[in-house]
TIMARSE-183386 format. One record per residue (C-alpha): residue in three letters; x, y, z. Coordinates in pm, whole numbers, plus 32768, in hexadecimal, padded with zeros to 4 digits. Layout:
# residues N
ALAXYZ/...
END
This chain:
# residues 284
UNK76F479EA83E4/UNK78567A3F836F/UNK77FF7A25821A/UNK77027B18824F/UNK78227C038308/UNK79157BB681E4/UNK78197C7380E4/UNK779F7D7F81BA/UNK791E7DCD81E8/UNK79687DA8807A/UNK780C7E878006/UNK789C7F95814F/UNK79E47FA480A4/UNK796E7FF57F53/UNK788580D97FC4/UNK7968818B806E/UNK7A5581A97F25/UNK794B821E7E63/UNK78C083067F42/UNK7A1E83DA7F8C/UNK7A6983B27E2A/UNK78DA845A7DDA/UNK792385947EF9/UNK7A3986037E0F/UNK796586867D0E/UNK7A2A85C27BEA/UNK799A84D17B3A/UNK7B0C84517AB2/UNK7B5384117C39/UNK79E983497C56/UNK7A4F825F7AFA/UNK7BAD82147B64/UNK7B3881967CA9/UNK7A4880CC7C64/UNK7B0A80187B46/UNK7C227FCA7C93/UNK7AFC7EBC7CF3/UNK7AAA7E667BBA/UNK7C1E7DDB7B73/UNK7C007D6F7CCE/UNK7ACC7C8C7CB0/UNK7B5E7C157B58/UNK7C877B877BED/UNK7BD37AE27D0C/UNK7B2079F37C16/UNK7C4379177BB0/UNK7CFC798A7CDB/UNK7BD078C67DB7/UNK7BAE778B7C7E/UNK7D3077547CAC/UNK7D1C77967E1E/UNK7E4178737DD7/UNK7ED3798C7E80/UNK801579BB7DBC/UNK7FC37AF47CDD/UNK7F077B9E7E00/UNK7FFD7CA67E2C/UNK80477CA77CA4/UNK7EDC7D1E7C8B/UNK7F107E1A7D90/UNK80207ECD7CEA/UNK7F7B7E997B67/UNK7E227F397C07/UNK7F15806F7C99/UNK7FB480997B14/UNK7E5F807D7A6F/UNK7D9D81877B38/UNK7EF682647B30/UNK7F46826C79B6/UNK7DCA8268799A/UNK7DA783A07A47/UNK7ECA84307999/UNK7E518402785C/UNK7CF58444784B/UNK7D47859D7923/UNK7E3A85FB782C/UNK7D6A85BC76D5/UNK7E4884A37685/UNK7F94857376CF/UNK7F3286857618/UNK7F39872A7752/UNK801F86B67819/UNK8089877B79A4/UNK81FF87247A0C/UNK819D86DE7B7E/UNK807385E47AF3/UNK817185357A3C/UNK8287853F7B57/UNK817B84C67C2D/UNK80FC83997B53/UNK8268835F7B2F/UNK829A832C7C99/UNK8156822C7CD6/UNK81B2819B7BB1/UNK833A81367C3A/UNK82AB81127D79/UNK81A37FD97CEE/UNK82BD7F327C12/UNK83AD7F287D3A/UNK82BE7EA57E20/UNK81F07DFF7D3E/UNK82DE7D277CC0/UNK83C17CE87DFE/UNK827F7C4A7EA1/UNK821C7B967D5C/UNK838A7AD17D72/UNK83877ADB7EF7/UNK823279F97ECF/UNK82BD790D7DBA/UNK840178DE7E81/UNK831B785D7FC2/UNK821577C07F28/UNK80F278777FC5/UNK8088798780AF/UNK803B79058214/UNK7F267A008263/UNK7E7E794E8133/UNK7E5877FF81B8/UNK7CFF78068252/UNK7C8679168150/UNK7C89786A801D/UNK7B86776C8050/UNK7A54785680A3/UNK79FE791E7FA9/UNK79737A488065/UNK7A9E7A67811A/UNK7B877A4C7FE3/UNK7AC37B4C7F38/UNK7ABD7C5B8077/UNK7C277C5A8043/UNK7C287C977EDC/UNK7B327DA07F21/UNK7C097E298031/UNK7D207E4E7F44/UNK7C4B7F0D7E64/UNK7C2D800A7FA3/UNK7D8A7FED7FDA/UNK7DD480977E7E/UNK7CC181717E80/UNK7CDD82527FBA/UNK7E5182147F97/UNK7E7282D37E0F/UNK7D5683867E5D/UNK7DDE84D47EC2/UNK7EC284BA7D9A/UNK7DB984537CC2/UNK7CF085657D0A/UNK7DFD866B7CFF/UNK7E5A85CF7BA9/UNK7CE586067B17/UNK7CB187577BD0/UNK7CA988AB7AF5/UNK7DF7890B7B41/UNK7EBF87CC7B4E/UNK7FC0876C7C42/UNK806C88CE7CB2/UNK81DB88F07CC8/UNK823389AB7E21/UNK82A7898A7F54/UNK81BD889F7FD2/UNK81FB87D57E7C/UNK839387B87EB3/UNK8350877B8048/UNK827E86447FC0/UNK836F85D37EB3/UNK847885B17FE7/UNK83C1851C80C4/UNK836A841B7F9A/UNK84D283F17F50/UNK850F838F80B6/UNK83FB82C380FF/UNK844581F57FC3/UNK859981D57FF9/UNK8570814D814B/UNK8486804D80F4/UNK85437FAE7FE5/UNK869C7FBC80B3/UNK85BF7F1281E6/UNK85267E0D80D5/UNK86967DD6803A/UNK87387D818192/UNK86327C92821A/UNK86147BFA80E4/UNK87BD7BCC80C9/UNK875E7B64824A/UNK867D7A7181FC/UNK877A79D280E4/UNK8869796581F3/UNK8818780B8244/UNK88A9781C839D/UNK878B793783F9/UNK8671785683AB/UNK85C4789084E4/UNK865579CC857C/UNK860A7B28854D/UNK86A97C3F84A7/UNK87297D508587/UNK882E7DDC847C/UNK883F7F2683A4/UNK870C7FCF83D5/UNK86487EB3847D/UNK870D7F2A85A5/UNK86A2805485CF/UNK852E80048555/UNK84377EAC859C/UNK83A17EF5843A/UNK846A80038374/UNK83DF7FA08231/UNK82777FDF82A8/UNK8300814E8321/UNK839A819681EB/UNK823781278137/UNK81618207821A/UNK828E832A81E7/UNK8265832E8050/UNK80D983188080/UNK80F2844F8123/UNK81CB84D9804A/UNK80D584A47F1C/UNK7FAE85378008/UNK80D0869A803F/UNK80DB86807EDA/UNK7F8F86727E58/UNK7F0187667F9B/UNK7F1588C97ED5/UNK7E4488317DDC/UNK7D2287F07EB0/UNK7BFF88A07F09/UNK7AAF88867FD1/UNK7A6D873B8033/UNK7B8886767F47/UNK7C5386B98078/UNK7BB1859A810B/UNK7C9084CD7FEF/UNK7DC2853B80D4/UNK7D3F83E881A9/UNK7E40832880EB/UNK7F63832681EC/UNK7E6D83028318/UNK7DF881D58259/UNK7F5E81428218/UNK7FCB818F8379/UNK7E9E80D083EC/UNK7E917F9F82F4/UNK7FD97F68832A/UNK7FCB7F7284C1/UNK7EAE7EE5852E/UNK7E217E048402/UNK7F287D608315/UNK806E7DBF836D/UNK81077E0684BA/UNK7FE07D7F8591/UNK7FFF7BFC84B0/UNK81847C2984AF/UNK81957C7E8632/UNK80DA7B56866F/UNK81AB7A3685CA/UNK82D97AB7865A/UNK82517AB58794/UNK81FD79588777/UNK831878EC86F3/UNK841C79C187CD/UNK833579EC88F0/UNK8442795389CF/UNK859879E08922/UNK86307ADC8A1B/UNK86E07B6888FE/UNK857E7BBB8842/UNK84F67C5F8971/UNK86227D45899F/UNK85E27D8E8827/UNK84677DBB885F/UNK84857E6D899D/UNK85A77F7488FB/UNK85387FA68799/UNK841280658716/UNK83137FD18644/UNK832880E48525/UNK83D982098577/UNK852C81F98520/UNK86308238867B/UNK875082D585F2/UNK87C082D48739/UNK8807819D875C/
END
């Protein structure tokens, strides 16, 4: 029976893709997306043979640079036609992958696996709903930007355009100072088992997984005076970010362990009780 639920969920997913992509009227959007699974389903094969998860999130971010640059190029003629704001854009995916991309990539090799793994790897169904979920992550994700990028007019530069491009700025700036400090945390052998309530993980439970779902929406502010009709439905990527990331993969998981682990700690439930899960207190 769950093998059965594992493929309906993987064939719901990429229908799902495909269909936003096909309400957007471009066919560019529609080919981009469904070559996201294909690299997806690819990397499953040796990824299940090996029973390996360690270039997972390595995929992730290679699938986000292919259907970017892609995009990009087959929009533009090849650069013979190149907008400023699709290229800024592209730009900002593009540093956005590497950095996360390949912080994860030598998080993964430094611990020797990814826990959530585990009891993944061995059934095949299951392994392969996640790849395909990761090929949904990407699509409805760059979708909005995809679109924008393969639309008539290109990616406008206006106020809605700069207003994105800040809230970008922030958003990736705060995850990559949240990532740096639990990771120079993490290095400390004496903090082995406590938690980090320093720099901004005092003032936020998960400020790296704020400052993702902040950059998402800037790329959706960006991309939005490009859109028309029914693409606006591509403007689902934050929604989806905010939700993946609080109630499947992220927070929810993460809440969990340190529950278990720190259930007890009077410290942690001060911290828990006082600190917000994502918004940042400045107040405090």
């Amino acid at each position: 029976m769950k093998q059965i639920i594992n493929i309906l969920i993987s064939m719901t997913a990429f229908l799902l893709a495909v269909l936003i992509a096909g309400v957007t009227g471009i066919d560019l959007v529609l080919r981009v997306v469904i070559l996201a699974f294909i690299i997806q389903w690819i990397a499953f094969l040796p990824a299940y043979i090996f029973q390996t998860e360690k270039f997972y999130d390595l995929t992730g971010s290679i699938t986000y640079l292919s259907v970017i640059w892609y995009s990009l190029t087959s929009s533009s003629n090849y650069f013979a036609n190149l907008n400023v704001a699709n290229i800024i854009i592209v730009l900002l995916i593009t540093l956005w992958a590497v950095r996360l991309g390949s912080f994860l990539f030598m998080r993964i090799h430094k611990d020797g696996e990814d826990k959530r793994f585990r009891t993944i790897k061995p059934s095949a169904t299951q392994f392969f709903m996640t790849w395909t979920l990761q090929g949904l992550w990407v699509s409805l994700c760059s979708m909005c930007a995809l679109t924008a990028i393969s639309s008539d007019s290109g990616i406008v530069i206006n106020a809605s355009f700069y207003l994105g491009l800040g809230l970008f700025i922030f958003g990736f700036v705060t995850e990559v100072i949240a990532d740096k400090q639990k990771t120079a945390f993490r290095s400390i052998p004496e903090n082995r088992d406590k938690f980090i309530t320093t720099g901004l993980w005092a003032k936020s439970r998960h400020p790296n997984f704020f400052g993702e779902i902040v950059l998402w929406t800037g790329i959706a502010v960006m991309s939005f005076s490009s859109l028309t009709g029914l693409q606006y439905l591509t403007l689902i990527s934050p929604v989806f970010t905010y939700l993946l990331l609080v109630y499947v993969s992220g927070v929810r998981m993460l809440e969990a362990q340190a529950d278990k682990k720190w259930g007890d700690n009077e410290e942690y439930i001060k911290y828990k009780t006082e600190t917000p899960v994502l918004m940042i207190n400045y107040k405090m």
